[in-house]
BAFI-3210 file (N, C-alpha, C; in Angstrom, 3 decimals, decimal comma, padded with zeros to 6 digits):
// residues 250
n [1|2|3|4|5|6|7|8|9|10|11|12|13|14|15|16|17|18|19|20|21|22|23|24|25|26|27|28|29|30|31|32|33|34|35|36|37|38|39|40|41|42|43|44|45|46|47|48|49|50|51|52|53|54|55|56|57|58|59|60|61|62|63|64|65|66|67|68|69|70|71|72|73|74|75|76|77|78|79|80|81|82|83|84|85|86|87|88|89|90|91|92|93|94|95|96|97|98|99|100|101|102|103|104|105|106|107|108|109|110|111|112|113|114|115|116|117|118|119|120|121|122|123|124|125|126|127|128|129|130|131|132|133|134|135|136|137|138|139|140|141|142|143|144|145|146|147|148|149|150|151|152|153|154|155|156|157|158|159|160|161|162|163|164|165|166|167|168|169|170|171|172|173|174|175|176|177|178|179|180|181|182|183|184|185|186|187|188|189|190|191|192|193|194|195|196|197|198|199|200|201|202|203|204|205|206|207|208|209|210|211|212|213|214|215|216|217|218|219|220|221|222|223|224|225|226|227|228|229|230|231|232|233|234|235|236|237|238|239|240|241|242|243|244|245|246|247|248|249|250]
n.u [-010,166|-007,548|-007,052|-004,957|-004,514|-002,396|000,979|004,384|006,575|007,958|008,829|010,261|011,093|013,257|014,733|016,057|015,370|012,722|009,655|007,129|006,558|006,367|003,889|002,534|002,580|001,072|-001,569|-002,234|-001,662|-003,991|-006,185|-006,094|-006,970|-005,567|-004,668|-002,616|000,915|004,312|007,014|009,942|012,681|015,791|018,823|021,937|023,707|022,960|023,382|022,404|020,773|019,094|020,954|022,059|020,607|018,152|016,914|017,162|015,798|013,185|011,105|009,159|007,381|003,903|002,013|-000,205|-001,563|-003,933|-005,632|-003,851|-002,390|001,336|004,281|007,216|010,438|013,434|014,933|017,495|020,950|022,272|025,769|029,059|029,780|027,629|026,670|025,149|024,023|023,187|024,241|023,279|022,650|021,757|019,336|017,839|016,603|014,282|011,373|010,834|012,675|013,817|015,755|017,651|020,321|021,480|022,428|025,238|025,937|028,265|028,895|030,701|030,193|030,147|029,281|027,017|027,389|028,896|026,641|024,596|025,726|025,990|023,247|022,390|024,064|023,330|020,531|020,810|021,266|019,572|017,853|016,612|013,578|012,827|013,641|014,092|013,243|014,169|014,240|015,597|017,138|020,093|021,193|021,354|020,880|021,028|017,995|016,485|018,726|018,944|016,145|016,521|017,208|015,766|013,927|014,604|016,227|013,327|012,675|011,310|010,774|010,171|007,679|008,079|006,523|007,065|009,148|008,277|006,980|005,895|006,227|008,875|012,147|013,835|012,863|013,220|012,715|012,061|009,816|009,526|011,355|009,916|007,482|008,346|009,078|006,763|006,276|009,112|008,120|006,400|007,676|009,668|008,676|008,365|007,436|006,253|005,795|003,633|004,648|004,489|007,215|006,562|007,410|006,258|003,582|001,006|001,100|001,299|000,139|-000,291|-000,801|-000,832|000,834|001,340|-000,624|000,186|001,264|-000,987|-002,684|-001,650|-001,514|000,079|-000,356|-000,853|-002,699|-002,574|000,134|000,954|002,267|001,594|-001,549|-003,374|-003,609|-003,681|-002,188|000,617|000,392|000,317|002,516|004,753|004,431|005,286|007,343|008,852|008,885|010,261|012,767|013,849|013,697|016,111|017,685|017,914|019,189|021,967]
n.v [-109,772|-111,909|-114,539|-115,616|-118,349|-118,891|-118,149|-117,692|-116,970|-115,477|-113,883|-113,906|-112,231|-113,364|-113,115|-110,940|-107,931|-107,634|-107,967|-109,432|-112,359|-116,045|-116,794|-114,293|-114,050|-116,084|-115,469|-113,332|-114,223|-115,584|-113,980|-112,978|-114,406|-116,209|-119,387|-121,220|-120,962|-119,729|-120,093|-118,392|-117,646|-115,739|-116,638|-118,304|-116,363|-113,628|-110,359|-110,102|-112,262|-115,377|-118,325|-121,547|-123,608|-122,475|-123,216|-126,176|-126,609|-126,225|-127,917|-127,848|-126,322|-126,322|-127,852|-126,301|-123,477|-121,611|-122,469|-122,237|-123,641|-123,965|-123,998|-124,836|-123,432|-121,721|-118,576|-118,914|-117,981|-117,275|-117,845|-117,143|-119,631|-120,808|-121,906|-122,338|-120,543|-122,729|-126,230|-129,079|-131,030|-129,684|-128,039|-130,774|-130,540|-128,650|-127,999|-126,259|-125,086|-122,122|-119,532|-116,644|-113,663|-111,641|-108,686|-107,947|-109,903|-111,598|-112,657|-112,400|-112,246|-110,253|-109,003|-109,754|-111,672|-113,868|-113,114|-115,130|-117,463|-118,539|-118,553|-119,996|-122,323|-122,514|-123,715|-126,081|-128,108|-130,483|-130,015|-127,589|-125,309|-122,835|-119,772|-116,704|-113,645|-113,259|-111,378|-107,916|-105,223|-104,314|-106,769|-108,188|-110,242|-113,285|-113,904|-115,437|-117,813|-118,639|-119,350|-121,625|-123,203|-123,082|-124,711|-126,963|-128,417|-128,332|-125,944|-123,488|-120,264|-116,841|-114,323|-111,093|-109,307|-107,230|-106,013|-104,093|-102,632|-099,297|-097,879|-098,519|-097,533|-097,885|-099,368|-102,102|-104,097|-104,581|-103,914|-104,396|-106,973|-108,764|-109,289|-110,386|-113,024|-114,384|-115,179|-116,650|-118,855|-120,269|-121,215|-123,004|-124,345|-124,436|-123,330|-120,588|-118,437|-116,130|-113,814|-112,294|-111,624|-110,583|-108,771|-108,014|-108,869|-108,150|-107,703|-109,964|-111,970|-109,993|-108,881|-106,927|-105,159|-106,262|-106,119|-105,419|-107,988|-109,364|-108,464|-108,822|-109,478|-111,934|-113,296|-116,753|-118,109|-120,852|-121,043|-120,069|-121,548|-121,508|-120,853|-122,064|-123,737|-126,387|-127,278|-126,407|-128,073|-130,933|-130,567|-130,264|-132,788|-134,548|-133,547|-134,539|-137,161|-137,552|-136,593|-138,916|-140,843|-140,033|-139,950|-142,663|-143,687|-142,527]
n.w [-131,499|-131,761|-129,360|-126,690|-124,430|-122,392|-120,944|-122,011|-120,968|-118,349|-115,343|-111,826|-108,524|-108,378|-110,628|-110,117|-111,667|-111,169|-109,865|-108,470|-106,459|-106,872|-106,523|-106,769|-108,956|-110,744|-109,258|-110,570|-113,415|-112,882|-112,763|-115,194|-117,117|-117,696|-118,178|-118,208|-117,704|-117,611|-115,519|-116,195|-115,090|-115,330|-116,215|-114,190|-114,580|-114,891|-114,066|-110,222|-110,495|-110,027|-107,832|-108,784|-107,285|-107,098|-109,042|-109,100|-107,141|-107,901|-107,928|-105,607|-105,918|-106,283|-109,400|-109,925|-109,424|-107,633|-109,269|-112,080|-114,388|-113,634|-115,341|-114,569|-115,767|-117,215|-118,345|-120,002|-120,079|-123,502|-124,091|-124,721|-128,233|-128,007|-125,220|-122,491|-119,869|-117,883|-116,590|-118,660|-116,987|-114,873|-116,353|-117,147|-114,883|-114,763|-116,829|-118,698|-121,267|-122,349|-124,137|-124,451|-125,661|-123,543|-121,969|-120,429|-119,222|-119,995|-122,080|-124,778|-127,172|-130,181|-132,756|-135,531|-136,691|-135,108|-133,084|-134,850|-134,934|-132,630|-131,599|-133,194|-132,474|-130,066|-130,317|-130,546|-128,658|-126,863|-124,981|-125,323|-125,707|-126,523|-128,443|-127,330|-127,418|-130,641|-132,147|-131,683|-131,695|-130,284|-130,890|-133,433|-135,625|-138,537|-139,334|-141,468|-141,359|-138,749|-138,635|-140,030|-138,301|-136,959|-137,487|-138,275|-135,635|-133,989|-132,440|-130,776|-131,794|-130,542|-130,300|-128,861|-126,686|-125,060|-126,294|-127,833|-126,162|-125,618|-123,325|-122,341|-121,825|-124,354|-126,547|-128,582|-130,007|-133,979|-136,115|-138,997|-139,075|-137,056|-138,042|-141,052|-139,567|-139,779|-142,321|-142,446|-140,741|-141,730|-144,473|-142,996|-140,874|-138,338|-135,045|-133,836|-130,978|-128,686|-126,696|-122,830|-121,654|-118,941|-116,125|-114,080|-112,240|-113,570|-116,013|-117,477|-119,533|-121,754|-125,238|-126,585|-127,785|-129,807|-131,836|-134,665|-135,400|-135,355|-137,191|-139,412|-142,972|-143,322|-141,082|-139,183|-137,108|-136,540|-136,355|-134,444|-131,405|-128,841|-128,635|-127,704|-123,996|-124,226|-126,170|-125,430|-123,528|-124,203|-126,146|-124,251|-122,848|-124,644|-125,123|-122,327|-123,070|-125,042|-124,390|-122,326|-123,650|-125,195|-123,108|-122,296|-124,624|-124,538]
ca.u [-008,707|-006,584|-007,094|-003,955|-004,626|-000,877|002,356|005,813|007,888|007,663|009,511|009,399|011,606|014,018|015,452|017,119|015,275|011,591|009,074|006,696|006,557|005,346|002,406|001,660|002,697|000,176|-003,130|-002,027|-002,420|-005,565|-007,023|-006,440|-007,738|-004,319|-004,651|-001,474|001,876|006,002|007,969|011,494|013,895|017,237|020,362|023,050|025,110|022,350|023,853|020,937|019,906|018,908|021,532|021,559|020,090|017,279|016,261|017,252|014,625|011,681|009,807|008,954|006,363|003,081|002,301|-001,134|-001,586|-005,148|-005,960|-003,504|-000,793|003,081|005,246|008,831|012,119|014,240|015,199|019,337|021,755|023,115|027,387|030,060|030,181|026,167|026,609|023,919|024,849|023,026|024,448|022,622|022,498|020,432|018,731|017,375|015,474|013,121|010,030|010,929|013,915|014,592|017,675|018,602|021,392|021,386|023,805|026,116|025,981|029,238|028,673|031,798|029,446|030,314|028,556|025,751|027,594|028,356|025,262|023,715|026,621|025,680|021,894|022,414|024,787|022,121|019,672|021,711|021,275|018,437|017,199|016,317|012,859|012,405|014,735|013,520|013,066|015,448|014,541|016,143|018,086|021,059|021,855|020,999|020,890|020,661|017,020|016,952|019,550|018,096|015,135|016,200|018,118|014,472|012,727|015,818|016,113|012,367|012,953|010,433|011,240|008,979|007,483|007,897|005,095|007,651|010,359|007,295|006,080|006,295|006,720|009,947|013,121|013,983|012,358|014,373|012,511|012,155|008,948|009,588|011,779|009,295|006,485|009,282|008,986|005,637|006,765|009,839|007,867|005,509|008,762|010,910|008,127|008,789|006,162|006,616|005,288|003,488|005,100|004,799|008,192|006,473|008,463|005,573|001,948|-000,123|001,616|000,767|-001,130|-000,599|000,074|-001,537|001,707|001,867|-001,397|000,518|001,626|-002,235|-003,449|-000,648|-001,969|000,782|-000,539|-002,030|-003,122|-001,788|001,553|001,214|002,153|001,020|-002,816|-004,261|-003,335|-003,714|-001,170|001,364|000,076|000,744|003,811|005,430|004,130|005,999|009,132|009,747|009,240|011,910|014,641|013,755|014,029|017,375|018,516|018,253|020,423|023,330]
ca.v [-109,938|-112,970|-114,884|-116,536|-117,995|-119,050|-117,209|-119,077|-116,065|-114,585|-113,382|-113,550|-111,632|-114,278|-112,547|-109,958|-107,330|-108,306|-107,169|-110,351|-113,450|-116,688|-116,667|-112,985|-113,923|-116,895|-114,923|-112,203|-114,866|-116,106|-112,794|-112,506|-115,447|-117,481|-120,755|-122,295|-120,091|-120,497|-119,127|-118,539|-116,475|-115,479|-118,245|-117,260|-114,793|-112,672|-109,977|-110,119|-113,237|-116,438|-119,383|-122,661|-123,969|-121,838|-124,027|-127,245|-126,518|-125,596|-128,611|-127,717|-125,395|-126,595|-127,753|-125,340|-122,364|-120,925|-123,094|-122,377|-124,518|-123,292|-124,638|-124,498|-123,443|-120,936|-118,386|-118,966|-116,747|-117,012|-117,503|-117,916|-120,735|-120,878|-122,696|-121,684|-120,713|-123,584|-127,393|-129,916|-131,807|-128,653|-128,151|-131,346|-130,210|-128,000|-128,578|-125,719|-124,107|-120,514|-119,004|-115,616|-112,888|-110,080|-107,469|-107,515|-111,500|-112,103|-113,522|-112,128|-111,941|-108,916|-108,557|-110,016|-113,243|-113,977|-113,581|-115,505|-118,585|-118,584|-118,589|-121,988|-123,560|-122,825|-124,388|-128,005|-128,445|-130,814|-129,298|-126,009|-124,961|-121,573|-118,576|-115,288|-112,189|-113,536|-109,882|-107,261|-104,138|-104,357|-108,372|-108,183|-112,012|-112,966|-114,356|-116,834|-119,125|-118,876|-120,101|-123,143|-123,981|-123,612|-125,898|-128,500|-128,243|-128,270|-124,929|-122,547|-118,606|-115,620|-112,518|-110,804|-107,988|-106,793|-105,626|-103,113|-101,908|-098,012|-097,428|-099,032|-096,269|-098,138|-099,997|-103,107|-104,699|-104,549|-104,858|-106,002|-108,587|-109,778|-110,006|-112,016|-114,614|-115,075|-116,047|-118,092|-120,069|-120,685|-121,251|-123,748|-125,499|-124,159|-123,210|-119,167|-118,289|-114,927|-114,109|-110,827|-111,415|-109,705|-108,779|-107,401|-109,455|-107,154|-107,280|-111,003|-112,281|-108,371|-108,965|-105,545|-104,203|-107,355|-105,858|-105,395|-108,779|-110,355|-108,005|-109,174|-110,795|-113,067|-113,942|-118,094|-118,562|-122,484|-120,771|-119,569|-123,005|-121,114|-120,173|-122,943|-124,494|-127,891|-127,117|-126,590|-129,820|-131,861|-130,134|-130,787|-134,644|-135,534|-133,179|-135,368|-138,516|-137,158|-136,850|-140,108|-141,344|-139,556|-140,221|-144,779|-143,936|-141,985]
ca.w [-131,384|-131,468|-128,151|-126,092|-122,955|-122,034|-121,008|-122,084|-120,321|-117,099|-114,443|-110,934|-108,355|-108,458|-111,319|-109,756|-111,771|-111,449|-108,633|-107,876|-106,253|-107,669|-106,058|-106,974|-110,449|-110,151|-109,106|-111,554|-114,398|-112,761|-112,944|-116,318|-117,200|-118,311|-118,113|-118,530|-116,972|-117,233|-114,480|-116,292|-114,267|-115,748|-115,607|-112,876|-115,254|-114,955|-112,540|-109,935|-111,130|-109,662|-107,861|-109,479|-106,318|-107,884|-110,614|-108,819|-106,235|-108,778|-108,071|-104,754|-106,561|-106,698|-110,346|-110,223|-108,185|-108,283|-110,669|-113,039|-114,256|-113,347|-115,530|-113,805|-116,950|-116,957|-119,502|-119,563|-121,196|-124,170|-124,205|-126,361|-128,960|-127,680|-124,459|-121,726|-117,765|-116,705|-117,287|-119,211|-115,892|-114,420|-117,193|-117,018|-113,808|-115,566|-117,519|-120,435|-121,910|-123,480|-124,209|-125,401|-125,605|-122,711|-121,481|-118,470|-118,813|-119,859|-123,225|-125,117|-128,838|-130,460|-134,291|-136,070|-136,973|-133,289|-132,335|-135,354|-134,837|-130,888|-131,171|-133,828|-131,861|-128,408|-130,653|-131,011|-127,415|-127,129|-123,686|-125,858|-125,838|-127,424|-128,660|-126,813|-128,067|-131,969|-132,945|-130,807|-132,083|-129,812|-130,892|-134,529|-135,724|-139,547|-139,569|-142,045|-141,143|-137,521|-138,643|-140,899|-137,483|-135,893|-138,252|-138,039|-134,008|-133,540|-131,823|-130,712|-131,805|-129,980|-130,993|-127,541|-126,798|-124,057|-127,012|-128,242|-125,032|-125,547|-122,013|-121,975|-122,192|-125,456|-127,547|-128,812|-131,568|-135,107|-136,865|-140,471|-138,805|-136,271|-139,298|-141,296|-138,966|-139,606|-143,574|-142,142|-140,029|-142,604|-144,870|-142,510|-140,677|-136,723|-134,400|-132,811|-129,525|-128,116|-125,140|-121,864|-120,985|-118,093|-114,841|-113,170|-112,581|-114,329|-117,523|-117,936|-121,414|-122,093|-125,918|-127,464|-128,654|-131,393|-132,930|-136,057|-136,099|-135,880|-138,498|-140,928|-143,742|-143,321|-139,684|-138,978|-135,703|-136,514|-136,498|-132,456|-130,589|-127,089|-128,318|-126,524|-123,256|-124,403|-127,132|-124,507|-122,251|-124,850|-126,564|-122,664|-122,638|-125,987|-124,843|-122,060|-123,681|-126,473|-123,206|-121,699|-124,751|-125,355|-121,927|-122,696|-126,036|-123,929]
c.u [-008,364|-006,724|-005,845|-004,018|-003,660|000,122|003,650|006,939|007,848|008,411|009,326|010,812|013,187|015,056|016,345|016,291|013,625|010,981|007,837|007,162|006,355|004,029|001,530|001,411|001,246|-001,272|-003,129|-002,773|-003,660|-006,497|-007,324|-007,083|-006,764|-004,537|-003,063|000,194|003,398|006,417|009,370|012,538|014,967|018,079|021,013|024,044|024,232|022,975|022,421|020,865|019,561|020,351|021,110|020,456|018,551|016,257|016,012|016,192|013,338|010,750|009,322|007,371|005,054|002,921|000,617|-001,548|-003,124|-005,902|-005,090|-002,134|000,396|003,907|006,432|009,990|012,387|014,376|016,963|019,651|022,316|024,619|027,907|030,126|028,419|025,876|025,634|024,782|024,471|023,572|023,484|021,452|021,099|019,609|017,610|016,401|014,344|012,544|009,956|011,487|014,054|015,785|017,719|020,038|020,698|022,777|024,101|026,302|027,793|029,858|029,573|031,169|029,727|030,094|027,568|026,362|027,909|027,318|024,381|024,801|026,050|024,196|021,735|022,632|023,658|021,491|019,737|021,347|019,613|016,781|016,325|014,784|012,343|013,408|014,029|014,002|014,387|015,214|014,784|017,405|019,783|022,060|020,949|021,447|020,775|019,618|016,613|017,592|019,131|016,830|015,258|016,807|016,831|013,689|013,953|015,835|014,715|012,295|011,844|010,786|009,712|008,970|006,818|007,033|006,299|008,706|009,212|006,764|006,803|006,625|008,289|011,323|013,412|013,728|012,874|014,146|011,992|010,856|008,846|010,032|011,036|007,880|007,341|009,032|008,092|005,508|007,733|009,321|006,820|006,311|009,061|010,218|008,496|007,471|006,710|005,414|004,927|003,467|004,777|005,988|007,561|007,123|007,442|004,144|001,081|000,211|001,490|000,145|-001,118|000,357|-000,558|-000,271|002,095|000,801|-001,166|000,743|000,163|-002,800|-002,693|-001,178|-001,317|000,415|-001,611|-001,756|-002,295|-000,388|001,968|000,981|000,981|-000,802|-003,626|-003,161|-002,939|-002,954|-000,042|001,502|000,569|002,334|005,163|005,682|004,976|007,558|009,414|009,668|010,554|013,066|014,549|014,060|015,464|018,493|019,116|019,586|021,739|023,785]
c.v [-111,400|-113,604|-115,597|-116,560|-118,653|-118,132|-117,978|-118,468|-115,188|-114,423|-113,188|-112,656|-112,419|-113,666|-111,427|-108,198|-106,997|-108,308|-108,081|-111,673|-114,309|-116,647|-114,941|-113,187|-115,123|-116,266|-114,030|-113,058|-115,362|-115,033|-112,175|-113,713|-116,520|-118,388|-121,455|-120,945|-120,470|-119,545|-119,540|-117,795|-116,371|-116,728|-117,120|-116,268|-113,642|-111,312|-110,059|-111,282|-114,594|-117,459|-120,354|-123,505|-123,719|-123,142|-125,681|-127,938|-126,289|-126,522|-128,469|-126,849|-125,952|-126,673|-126,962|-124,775|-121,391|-120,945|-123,076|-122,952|-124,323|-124,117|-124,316|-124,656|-122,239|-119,755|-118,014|-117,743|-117,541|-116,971|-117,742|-119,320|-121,288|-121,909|-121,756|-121,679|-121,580|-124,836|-128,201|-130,821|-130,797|-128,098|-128,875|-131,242|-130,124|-128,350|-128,060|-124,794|-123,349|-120,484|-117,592|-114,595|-112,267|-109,458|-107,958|-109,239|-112,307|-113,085|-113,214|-112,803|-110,462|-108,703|-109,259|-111,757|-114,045|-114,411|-114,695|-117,352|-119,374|-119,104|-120,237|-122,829|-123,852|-123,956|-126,019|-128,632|-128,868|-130,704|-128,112|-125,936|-124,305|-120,569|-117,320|-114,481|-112,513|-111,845|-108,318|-105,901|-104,427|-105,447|-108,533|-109,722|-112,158|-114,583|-115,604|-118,006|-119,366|-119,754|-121,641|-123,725|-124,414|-124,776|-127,490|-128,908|-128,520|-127,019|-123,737|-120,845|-117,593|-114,650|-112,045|-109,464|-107,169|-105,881|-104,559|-102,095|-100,105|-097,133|-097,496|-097,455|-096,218|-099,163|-101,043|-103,914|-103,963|-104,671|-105,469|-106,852|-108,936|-109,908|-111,124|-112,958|-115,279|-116,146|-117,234|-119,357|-121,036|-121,980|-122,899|-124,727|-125,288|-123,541|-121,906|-119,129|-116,538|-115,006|-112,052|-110,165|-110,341|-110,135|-108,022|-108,275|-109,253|-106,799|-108,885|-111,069|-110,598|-108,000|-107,857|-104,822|-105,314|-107,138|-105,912|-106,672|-109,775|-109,549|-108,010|-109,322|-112,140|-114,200|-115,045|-118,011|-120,099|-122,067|-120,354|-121,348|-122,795|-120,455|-120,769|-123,452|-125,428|-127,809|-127,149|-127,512|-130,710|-131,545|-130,818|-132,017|-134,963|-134,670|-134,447|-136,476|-138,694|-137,124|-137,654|-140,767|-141,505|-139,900|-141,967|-144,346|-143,650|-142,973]
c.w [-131,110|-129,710|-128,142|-124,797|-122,477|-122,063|-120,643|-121,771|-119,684|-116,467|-113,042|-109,850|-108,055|-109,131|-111,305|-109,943|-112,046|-110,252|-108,301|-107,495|-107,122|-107,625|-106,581|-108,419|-111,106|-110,332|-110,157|-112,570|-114,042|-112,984|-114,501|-117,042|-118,530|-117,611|-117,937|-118,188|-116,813|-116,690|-115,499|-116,170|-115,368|-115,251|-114,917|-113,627|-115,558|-114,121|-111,825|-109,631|-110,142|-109,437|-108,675|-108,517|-106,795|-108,900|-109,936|-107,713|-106,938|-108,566|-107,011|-105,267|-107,080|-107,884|-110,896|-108,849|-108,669|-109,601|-112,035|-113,318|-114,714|-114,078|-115,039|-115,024|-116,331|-118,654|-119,316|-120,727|-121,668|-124,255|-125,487|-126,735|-128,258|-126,267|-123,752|-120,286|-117,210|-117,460|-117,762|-118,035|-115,031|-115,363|-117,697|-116,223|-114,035|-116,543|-119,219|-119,990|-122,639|-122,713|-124,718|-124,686|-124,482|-122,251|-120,398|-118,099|-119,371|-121,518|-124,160|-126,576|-129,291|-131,699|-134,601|-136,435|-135,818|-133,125|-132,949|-134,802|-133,082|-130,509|-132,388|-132,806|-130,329|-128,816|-130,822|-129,744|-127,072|-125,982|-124,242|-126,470|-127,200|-127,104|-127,930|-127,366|-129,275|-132,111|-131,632|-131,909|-131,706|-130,220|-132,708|-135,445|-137,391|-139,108|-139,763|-141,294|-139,367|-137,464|-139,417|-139,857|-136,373|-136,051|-138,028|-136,469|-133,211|-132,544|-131,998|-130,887|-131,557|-130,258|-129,796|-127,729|-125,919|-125,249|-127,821|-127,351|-124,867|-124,173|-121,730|-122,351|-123,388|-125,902|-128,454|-129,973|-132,796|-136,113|-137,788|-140,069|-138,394|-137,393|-140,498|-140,830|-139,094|-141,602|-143,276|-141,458|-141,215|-143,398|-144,635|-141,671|-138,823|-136,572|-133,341|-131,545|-128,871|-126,795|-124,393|-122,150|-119,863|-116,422|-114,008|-113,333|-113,621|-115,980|-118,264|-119,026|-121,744|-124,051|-127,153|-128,216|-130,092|-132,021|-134,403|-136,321|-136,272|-136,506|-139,375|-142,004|-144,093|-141,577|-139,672|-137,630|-135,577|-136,205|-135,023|-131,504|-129,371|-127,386|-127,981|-125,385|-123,246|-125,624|-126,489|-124,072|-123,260|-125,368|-124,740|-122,498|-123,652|-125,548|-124,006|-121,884|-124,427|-125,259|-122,681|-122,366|-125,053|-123,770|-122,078|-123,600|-125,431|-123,014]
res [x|x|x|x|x|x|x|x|x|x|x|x|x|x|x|x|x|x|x|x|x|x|x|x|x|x|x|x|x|x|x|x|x|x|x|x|x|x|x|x|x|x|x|x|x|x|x|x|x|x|x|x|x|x|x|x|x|x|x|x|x|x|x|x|x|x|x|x|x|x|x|x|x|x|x|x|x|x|x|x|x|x|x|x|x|x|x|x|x|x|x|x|x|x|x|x|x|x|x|x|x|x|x|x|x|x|x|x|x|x|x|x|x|x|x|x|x|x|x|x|x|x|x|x|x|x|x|x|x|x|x|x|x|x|x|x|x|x|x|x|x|x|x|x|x|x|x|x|x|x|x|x|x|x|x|x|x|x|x|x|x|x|x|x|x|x|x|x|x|x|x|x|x|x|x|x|x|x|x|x|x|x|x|x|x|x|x|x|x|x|x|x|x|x|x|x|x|x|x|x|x|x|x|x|x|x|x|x|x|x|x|x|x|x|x|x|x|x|x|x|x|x|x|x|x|x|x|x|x|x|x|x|x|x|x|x|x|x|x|x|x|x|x|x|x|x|x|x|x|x]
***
């Protein structure tokens, strides 16, 4: 099977709806033998969710815990006209940025063009990481034009294991779409990401429900940014050169 020893979306109880610490979340990945680890809570329109205070404090956080190294982002919500709950300014804080849609956040999107207009415009915002979970039932996105906004943006899009997990009450993703992505990326020239999204330790690097998507025949390993460590470490080092960079010009 496909090895990935990084996780670019976790959860800790910060989030409101999410049942470890850092530190539990931490040994968890050490136990599984992740290397490389992003804490990214919910933005404050989560209900639940994390203050800004939250984020603004993240460096306080050792930058490896049992050996393994914590990156400190967030995963913000999604609003209208694609703005995020946190400012640019807090934004800045953190090390790495997702974004997607969720419920009960306030985001006043209501069809497929919405959502697809919202998840561009996120993508403009040069803080912006990676798209979470693009394929989702509930927030139905058109694809394509998502992705030529990934390859233009330099924008990371994920094929979440968490939107498969048959345990869950319902089941949220899509599979022809999330194998699509593995042609668009090909396509448009963006770099996808296998992610937990786990809200519990033990569900860490737990990416068995994307079986279908590494026995594709459309599936490159070159095409998973997160399947080394040192793909990350570096991807990080040239981000924030690119906003230091961007910070002189402003």
């Amino acid at each position: 099977m496909f090895r990935i020893n990084t996780d670019l979306h976790t959860h800790t109880v910060a989030s409101g709806h999410a049942y470890c610490t850092v530190d539990e979340m931490a040994r968890g990945a050490f136990n599984k033998g992740i290397k490389l680890l992003a804490i990214t809570d919910h933005g404050p329109n989560m209900p639940g969710g994390p203050n800004v205070y939250h984020f603004g404090n993240f460096s306080i956080v050792p930058d490896k815990l049992y050996g393994v190294r914590i990156v400190k982002g967030v995963e913000a919500n999604i609003l209208k006209d694609g703005r995020l709950d946190l400012t640019d300014e807090e934004l800045g804080y953190l090390e790495f940025v997702s974004a997607g849609i969720h419920r009960l956040t306030e985001h006043k999107l209501n069809n497929k063009n919405d959502y697809t207009e919202a998840t561009i415009k996120a993508m403009e915002n040069p803080h912006l990481d990676m798209i979470t979970h693009p394929v989702q039932r509930e927030y139905p996105i058109d694809l394509e034009r998502v992705a030529i906004a990934a390859g233009k943006n330099n924008v990371i899009l994920e094929l979440n294991a968490s939107s498969y997990n048959p345990n869950k009450f319902k089941t949220r993703g899509i599979k022809s779409e999330s194998l699509k992505l593995l042609k668009l990326a090909k396509k448009y020239g963006f770099k996808l990401a296998v992610n937990s999204d786990a809200h519990f330790y033990d569900i860490i690097g737990e990416y068995s429900t994307l079986n279908f998507i590494f026995e594709s025949p459309d599936f490159d390993s070159e095409l998973i940014i997160n399947s080394k460590a040192e793909n990350i470490i570096n991807y990080l080092d040239q981000r924030q050169k690119r906003l230091n960079k961007l910070k002189k010009t402003v």
